[in-house]
N, C-alpha and C positions, 0 to 999 in steps of 0.2 A: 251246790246245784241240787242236793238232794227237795230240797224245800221245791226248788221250780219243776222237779218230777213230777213230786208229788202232787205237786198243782195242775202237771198235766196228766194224771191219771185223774185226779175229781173230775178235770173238766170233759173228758174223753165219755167218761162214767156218764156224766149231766146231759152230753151229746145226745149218747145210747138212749137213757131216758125219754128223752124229748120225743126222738127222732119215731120212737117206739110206739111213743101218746099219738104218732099222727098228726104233731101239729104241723098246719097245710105252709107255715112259711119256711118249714124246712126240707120241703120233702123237692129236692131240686132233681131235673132231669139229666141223665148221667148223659143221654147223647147228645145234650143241646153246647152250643157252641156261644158261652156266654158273649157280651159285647166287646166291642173292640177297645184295648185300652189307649193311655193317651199318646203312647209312643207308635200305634198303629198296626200291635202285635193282637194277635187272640187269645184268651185266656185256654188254657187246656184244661180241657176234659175228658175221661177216658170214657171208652163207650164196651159196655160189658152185653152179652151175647147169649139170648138166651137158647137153653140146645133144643127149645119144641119151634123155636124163631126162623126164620129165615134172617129177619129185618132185626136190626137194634128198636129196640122200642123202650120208652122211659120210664124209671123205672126208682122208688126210693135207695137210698144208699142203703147195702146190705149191712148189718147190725154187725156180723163179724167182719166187715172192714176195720172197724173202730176201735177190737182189742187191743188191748196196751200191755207188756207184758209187766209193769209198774201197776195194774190197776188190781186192788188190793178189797174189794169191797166196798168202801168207804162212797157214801152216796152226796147227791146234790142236797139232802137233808142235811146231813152233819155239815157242810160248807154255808147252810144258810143260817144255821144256827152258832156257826162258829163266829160269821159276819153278826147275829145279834149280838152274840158277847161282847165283841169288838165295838161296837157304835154305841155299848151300852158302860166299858171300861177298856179302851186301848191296853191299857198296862194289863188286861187279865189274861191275854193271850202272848204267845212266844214272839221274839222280836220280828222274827222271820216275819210271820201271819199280821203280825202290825204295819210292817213297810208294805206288805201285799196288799192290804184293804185299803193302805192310804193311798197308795198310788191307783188301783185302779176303781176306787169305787170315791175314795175320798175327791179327786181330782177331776174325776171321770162327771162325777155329778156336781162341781162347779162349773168345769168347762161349758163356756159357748155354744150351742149349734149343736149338743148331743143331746139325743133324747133315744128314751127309750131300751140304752146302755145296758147289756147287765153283765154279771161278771161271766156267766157262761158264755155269753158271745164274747168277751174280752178274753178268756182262754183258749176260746176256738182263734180268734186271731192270734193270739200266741201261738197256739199249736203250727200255724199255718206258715206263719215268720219262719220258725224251727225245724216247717217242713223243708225251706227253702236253702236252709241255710246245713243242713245234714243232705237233702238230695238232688240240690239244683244244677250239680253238676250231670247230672244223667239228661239235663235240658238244655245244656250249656252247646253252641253251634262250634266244634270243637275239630271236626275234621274238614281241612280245607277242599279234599273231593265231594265230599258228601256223599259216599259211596251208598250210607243204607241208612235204614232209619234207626234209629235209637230207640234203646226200651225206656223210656222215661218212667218215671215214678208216680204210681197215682197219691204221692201222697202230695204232689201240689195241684192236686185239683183243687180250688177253694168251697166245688161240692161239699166236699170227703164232709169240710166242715161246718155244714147248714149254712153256708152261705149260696146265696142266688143272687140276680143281676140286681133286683129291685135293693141291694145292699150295696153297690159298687159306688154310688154317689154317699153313701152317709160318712159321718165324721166318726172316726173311732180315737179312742187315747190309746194308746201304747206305752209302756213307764214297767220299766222291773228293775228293782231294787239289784243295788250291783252291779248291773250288765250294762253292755253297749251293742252301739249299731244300732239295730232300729227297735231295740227292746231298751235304750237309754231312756230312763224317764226323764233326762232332758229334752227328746224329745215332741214338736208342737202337736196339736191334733192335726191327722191328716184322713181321708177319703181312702175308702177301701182302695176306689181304683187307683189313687196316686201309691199307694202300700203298693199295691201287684206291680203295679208300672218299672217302682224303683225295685224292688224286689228282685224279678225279669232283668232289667239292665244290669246288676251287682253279681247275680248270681247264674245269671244263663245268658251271657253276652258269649265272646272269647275266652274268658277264661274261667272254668271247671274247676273250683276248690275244693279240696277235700281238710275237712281240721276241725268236725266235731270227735272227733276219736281222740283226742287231744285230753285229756282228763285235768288237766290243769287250765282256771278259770280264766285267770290273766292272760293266759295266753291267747285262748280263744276269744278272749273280748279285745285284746290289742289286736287280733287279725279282724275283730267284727267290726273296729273304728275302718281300720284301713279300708275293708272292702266295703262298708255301707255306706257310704260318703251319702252326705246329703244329694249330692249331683255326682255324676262323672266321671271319672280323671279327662283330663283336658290338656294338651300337649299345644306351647306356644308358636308362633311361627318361626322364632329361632331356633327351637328345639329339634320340631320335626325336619328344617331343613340340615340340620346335624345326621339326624336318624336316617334321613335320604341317601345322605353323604355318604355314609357307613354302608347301608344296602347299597349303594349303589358299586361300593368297590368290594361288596362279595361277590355278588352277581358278575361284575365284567371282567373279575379273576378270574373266575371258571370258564366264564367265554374266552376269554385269551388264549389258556391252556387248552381249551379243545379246538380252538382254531389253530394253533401252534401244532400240536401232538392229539392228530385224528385221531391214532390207534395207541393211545399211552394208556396203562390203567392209572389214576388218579384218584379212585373213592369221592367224586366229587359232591360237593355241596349241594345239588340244581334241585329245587323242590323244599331245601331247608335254609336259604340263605339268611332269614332271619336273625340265625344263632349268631351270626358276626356283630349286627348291631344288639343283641342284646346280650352279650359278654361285652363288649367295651363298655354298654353303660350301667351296667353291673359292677364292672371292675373301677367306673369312674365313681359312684355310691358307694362300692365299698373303702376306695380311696378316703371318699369324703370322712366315712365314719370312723376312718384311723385303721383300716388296712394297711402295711405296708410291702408287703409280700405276699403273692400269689404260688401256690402249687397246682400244674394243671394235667391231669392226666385224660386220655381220651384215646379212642381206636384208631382205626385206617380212615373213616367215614369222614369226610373236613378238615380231615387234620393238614392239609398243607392249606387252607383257606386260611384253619386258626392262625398257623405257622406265619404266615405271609404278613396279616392284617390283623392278626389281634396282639401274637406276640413280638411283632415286628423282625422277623428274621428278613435278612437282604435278600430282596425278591430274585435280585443278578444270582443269589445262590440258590433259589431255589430254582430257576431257570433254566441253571449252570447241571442242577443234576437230571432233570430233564434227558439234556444232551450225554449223560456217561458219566461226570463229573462227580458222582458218589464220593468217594476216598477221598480225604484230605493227600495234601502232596507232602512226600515223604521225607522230611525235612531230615536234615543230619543226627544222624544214630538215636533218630526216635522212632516208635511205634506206631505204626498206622493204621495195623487192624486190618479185618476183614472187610467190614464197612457193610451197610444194611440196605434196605431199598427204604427211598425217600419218602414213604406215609409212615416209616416206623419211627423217623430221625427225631430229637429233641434240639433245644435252643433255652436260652435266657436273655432278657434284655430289660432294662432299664425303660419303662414308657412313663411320657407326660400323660398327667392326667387332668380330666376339664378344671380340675379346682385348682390347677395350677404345682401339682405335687410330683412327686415320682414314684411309680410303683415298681415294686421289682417280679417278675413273671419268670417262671419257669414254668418248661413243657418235658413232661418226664417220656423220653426213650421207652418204645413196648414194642412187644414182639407180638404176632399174629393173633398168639391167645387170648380170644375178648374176655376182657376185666380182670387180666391177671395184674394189670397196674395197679389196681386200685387200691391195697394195704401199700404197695410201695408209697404212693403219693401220698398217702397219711403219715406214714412211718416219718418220711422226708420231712412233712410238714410239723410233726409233735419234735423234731431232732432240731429245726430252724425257731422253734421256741423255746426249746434247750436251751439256744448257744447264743440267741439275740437276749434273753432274760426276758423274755413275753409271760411274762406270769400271769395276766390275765387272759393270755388268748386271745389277744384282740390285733395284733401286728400281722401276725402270718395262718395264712388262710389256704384251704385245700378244697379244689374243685373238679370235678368228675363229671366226663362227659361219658352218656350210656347212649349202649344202642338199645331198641326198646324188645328183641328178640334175646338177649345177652344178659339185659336187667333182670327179664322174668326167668331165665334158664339156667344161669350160671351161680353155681353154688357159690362162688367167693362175693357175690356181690353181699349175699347177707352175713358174708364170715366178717364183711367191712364194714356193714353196717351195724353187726353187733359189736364193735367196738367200739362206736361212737362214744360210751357214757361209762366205762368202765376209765377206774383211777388214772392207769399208768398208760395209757392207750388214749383218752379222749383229746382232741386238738380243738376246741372251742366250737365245733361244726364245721360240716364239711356240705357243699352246696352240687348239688347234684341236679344235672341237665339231662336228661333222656331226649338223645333225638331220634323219635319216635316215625321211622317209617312205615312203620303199619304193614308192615312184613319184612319176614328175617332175609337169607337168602334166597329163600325161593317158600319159605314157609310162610301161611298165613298163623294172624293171631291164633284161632280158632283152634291147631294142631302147634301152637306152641307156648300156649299158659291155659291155667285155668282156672284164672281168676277174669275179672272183666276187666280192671286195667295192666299194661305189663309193670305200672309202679307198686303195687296194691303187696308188694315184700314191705315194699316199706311203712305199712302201716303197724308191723309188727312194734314202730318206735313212734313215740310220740312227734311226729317231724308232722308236719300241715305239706301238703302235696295240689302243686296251681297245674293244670294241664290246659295249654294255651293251644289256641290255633295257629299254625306257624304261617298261616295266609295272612295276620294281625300284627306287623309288624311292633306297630305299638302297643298293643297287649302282649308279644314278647317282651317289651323292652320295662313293660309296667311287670309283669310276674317276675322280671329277673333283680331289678329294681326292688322289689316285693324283699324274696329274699337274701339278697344280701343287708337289707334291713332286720329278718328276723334272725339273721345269725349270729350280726353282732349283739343284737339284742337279749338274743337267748340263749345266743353259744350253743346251739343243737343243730343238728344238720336239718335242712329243708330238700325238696324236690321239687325240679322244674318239667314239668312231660312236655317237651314241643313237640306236636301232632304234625304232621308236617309231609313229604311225600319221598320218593327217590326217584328222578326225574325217567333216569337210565337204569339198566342194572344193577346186578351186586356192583360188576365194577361197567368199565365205559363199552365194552368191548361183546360182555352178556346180554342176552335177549330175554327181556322178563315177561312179554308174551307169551311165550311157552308153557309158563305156571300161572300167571297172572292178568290172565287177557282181557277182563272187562276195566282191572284198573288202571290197565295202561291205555288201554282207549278215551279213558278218561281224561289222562296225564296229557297225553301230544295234542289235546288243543284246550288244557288248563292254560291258563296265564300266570307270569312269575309273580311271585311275592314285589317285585323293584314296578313290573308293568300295573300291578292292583295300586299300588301307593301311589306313583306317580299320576296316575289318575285322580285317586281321591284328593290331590294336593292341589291339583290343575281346578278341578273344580270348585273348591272353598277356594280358590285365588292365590294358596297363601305361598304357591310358588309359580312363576310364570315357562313357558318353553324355554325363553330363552337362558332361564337360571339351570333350567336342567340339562340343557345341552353344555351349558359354560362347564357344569359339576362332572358329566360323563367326557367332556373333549381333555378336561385336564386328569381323571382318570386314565383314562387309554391312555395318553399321552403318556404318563409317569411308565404305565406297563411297558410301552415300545422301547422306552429309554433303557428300563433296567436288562429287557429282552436283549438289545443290544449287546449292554454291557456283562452280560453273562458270556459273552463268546470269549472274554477275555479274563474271566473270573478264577482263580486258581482257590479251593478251599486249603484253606491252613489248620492245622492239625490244633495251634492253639485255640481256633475258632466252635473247640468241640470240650475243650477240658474244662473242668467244674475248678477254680480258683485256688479252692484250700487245697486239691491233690497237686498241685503244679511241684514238682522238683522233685516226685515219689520214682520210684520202679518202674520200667515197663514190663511185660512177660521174655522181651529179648532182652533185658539187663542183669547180670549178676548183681544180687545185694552181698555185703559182707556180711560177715556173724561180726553180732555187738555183744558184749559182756554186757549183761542185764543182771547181776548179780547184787545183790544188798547187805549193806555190811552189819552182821550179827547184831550189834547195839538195834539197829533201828528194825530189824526182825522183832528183837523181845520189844521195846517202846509202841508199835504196835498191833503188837500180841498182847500186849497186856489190856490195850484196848479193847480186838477182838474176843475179849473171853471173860469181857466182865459183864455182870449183868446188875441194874439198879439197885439199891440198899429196898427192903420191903417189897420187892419184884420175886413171885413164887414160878418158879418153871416147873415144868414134868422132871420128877425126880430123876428120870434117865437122860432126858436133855441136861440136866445139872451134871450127871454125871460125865459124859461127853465133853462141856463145856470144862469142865476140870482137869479132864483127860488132854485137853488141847493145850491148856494153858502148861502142863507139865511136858509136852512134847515141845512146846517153845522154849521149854527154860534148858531142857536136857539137851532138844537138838536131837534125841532120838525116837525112831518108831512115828513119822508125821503121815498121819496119813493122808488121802486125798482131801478129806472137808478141810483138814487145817491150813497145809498147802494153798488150798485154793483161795482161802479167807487174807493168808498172807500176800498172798500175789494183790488181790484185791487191793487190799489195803494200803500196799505202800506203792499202787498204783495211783490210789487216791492223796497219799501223802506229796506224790510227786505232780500233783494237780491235774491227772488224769479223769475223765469222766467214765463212767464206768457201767455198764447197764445189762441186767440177766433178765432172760424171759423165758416163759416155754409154762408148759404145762405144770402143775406142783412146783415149782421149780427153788420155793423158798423153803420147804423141810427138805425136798428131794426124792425122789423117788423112789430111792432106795434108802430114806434117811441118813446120808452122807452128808448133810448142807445145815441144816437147823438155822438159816442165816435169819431166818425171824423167829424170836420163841413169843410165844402165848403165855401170860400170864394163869396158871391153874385157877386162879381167884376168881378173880375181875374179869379175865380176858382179852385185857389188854397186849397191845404188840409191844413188840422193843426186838429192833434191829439194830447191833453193835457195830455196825459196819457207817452206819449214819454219823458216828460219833468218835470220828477215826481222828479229825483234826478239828482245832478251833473255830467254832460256824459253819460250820459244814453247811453246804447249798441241801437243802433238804433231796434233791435228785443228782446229788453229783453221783451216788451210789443210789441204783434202783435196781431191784427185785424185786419180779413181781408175777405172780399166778397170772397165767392168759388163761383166756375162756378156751374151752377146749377146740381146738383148732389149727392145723398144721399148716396147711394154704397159706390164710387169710395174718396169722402171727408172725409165720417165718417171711413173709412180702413185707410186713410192716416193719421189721427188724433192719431187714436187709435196706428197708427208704432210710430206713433209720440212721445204720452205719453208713452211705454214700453220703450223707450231708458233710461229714467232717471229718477226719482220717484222727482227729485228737481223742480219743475215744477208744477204750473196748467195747464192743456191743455185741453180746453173746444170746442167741439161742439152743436151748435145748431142748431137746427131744424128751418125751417121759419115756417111752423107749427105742432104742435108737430105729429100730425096725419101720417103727412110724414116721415115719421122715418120706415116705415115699408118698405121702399123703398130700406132700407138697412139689413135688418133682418138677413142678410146671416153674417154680420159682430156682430151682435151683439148676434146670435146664439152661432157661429161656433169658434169666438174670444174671445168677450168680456165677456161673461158670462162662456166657458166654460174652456178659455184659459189655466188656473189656473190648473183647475181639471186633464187635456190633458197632459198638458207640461208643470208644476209649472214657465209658464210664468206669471206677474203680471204687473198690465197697474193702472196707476192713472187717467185714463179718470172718467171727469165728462162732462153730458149731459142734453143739457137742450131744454123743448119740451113744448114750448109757446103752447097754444090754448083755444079758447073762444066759451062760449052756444052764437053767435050773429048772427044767423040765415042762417050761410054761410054752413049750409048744413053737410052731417053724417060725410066729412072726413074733417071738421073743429071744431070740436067739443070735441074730448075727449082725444087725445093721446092714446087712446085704454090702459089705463093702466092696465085691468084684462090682456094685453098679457106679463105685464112687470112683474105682480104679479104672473105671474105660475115662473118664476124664482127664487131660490133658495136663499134664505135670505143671505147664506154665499157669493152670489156673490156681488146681488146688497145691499149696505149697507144702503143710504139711500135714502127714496123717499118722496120729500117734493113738495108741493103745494104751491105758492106763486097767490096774485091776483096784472095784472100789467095793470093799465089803462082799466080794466073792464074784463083783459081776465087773465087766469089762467094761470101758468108758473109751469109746472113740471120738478124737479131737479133730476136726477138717479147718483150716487154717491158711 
């Protein structure tokens, strides 16, 4: 790309010039209101104010509009001299400048119907393309109240760039080398106005793209095929009466439940019902693409709509808790928990999908804390590629539903996004939904980010960001669509922002009048998202009354039935357990003690493993000496200390076809250099982890260690998804000092200790929180373990003390 920069700093530069000389076909009127284009929109103009004015009055583009911060000196002289070389010896110039001249000058001056061309006004078209496609999102009709106006960009005025109306009928070429979309010099000649026209429709319709921040080319030109389509997207009349279908039973779920239960809180959908038809046909595309497993985590906010209709739980049970019915029934000498309120509960289920396949869906259990799911349903999601053998990444998939005050405020959302692309941590992409009510609980945008979108954390990662009008059913259903394309594609997480509204309150029962009075005068005689479509469909023909009433009479219907049957619905405990834990421990069962003990032969046989290192492999001569230290405490049997120990457990854990997995900060020399479990080549620099090379072929992750990015929250939640997927496993986090661990308390509150009791979920996590009396001050010191001892014995099992190189090592278990 630097080649096309630099093209647009000459041309920026040639602009300047021109504009400078006074030539009169450039000097366009900043307040006039160019013609109307062919889709019957008006071109934008921004109209600039002068302070001696009352009035706007017309006026040349100001010369510092058109700085460029690429613009280097380099004048319209050297470009036209550069172009003599060129038409005088193609081969004397760089490859780069040879595709540039052919295409727009070589092409440009055979073409048909063009006169007059030159490459400066082909740059200023370029520029203006580039405008549209870096800030047409700021012109993009994106909130469905339309509360205020938007600061749009003057950098798609077509002023900005010497263009005026007397150019809107001419024929331009467009053709750049490499690119796509409307810069493909595949490309035919096309009319300024048809350029603005399509431009307008691609990039300031419903959906707001954000993805020049994207620094990789491919990626940007595969989003710039998808979104510049010669025409449209265009939805069949089978399709959209699918998409009907689907809004139609978000919409009359929530009607039911609030005709049923006046005064329940629920977190209802009413104002967002879109996101139900554009997660099923999400989940139906990513079906397509060789999905086969879904991770879904999400708040209070929809979650019993998801629950209902996308993840298919029995609506008789969600009905059933409604009426009391929370707690499963306490079947014979099992555990039933405390039991949770119904927008926190989880489910999986087996759904058909349009191509005919099966998906498997999970809804991960979360507690009040917004976006404390969010490492778990990753963690979940990289352990279900563990144990399926998804080495590509492409089977099992993690999706994340935000709220758009939670996205912008909550520190874990980016502890989870930084771990998208890191080794031991990344899950192929993870697809993230913001349902963006355009205030938190009683907070507007304004006093609660401050940035302009509440997505704009995530532009810190290369991920492309579609913020959709959730009034658009089918530009939800096309942005979501969107990405689960670009994730298998790319294996990087994307963002979806649905803009969208909150019909009622926080919850059903709140007055949001009180803080928000002009937008809810708004809201109570907006129209739903099921009444704007249903409309649009009546009038293209392409569904009649009678179809709609046939689709809503067998809706209701299905509700009243299962209503019914919820009176007689008892939940079963097994209706709640995750498969692989079935026949474990409850907190009211005694386990016995097992002899875990390993017989001396197979102690040394993989000792001898752990404490070799390759033939021509150079270590830190004190790592050498350590690693020699071990291998003599295995042969002697005396003086083991804690690194050895722990390397042997390891080991003949892995020999017993155990999976095995260490995290946390430092965690691979150790914090205290107790561990050395990766050494560094002095040389080269290369790694070598003895632990990989315990048995015959080793899975290259049967044993992983591995440094996390510094982070207690967002590492210890992923750990903890991690260990709930499959009890076959040790999967350990640790602390760099144990002190630090409180940095994450919201997981070990709201999860780990109470998970069990909530949602008879159960995690094999073991935790380990190094710290030492060695003068380094109170939050080095003690692991705070009176905060671990108010915890309930049935949770944490065991809590042992270890001394490692002078510093204390507490084990929670």
């Amino acid at each position: 790309m630097a080649w096309f920069r630099a093209g647009a700093s000459i041309a920026k530069h040639a602009i300047r010039k021109t504009l400078s000389q006074g030539g009169s076909s450039y000097l366009v009127s900043r307040a006039r209101v160019l013609p109307t284009l062919s889709n019957g929109r008006k071109l934008h103009t921004t109209v600039f104010k002068s302070k001696a004015q009352a009035a706007p009055a017309p006026h040349p583009v100001p010369l510092s509009r058109l700085s460029d911060s690429f613009l280097d000196g380099t004048s319209s002289v050297y470009l036209e001299e550069l172009q003599r070389t060129w038409e005088a010896d193609p081969s004397s110039v760089d490859e780069s400048w040879d595709n540039f001249f052919r295409n727009f000058v070589g092409q440009s001056s055979t073409a048909s119907g063009i006169s007059g061309q030159t490459i400066q006004e082909s740059m200023r078209l370029l520029l203006l393309v580039r405008a549209y496609q870096v800030n047409g999102h700021t012109k993009a009709k994106l909130d469905p109240l339309n509360l205020g106006e938007r600061d749009v960009s003057d950098e798609l005025d077509p002023g900005l760039y010497g263009f005026s109306e007397a150019d809107l009928d001419r024929e331009f070429f467009l053709g750049v080398w490499r690119m796509a979309g409307f810069l493909s010099e595949n490309r035919p000649v096309q009319t300024l106005r048809s350029i603005l026209t399509r431009l307008e429709q691609a990039y300031c319709g419903s959906i707001g793209y954000e993805y020049m921040h994207i620094a990789d080319r491919n990626k940007c030109n595969w989003l710039r095929d998808k979104i510049e389509t010669p025409t449209p997207i265009h939805f069949n009349r089978e399709r959209r009466e699918v998409i009907f279908d689907r809004l139609t039973w978000s919409t009359l779920f929530e009607n039911f439940l609030a005709t049923k239960w006046t005064s329940a809180k629920r977190f209802g959908l009413e104002g967002g019902e879109t996101l139900i038809p554009g997660m099923k046909e999400m989940f139906d595309r990513a079906s397509d693409l060789g999905v086969e497993s879904i991770v879904i985590g999400m708040a209070h906010r929809g979650r019993l709509n998801v629950l209902g209709n996308v993840v298919r739980k029995p609506l008789k049970h969600i009905f059933c808790e409604f009426s009391g019915g929370v707690q499963p029934e306490d079947e014979v000498g099992l555990y039933t928990g405390t039991g949770d309120v119904k927008y926190h509960l989880g489910t999986s289920y087996d759904r058909p999908t349009r191509g005919g396949g099966r998906l498997h869906l999970s809804l991960v259990a979360n507690p009040s804390h917004l976006e404390a799911v969010n490492p778990v349903v990753i963690g979940k999601t990289r352990a279900k590629q563990y144990f399926s053998n998804d080495v590509g990444k492409l089977k099992n998939m993690g999706i994340l539903i935000h709220g758009d005050g939670s996205f912008a405020g909550q520190g874990v959302v980016y502890e989870t996004l930084h771990l998208s692309a890191l080794p031991n941590y990344s899950t192929g992409g993870t697809i993230h939904i913001v349902l963006n009510n355009q205030v938190a609980f009683t907070t507007d945008p304004s006093c609660g980010r401050s940035s302009q979108y509440c997505t704009d954390v995530a532009k810190a990662l290369d991920v492309p960001i579609f913020h959709v009008n959730g009034d658009d059913v089918e530009a939800v259903v096309h942005a979501c669509e969107l990405a689960a394309e670009w994730r298998q594609t790319f294996h990087s997480d994307v963002v979806v922002d649905l803009v969208c509204y909150r019909r009622f309150g926080h919850n059903e029962i709140d007055e949001p009048s009180f803080t928000q009075p002009k937008m809810y005068k708004v809201i109570r005689s907006h129209p739903s998202a099921l009444e704007i479509y249903q409309k649009k469909l009546l009038e293209t023909g392409e569904l009649t009354k009678e179809d709609i009433d046939k689709i809503q009479k067998k809706v209701t219907s299905i509700l009243n039935e299962e209503f019914l049957a919820s009176k007689e619905y008892v939940p079963q405990r097994r209706d709640w357990l995750s498969a692989y834990w079935s026949g474990f421990k409850t907190p009211e069962q005694v386990s016995r003690i097992r002899n875990t003990g390993v017989k001396p032969e197979i102690l040394k046989t993989v000792g001898k493993a752990i404490t070799t290192l390759p033939e021509n492999f150079t270590p830190h001569k004190a790592v050498k000496r350590i690693y020699e230290q071990r291998a003599q405490m295995i042969e002697t049997g005396e003086d083991i200390d804690w690194g050895c120990a722990e390397a042997l457990a390891f080991a003949t854990l892995l020999v017993e076809g155990n999976h095995v997995r260490l995290s946390g900060q430092d965690v691979e020399r150790g914090t205290f250099s107790h561990r050395h479990s990766v050494v560094h080549d002095q040389t080269s620099g290369e790694k070598y982890c003895p632990l990989d090379h315990v048995i015959m072929n080793q899975n290259e992750e049967m044993f992983t260690v591995s440094n996390s990015s510094l982070s207690e929250f967002g590492v210890l939640g992923f750990e903890l998804g991690y260990s709930m997927e499959n009890p076959n496993s040790l999967v350990i986090w640790e602390a760099q000092f144990g002190d630090f661990a409180n940095g994450a308390h919201v997981i070990f509150d709201n999860f780990l200790v109470s998970g069990e009791s909530k949602w008879l979920r159960q995690s094999g996590l073991v935790v380990l929180l190094p710290h030492g009396y060695d003068g380094q001050g109170p939050e080095h010191s003690s692991a705070r373990l009176e905060r671990f001892l108010q915890i309930d014995g049935n949770h944490i099992g065991i809590v042992c003390e270890f001394y490692v190189y002078g510093c204390r090592l507490v084990v929670l278990d």
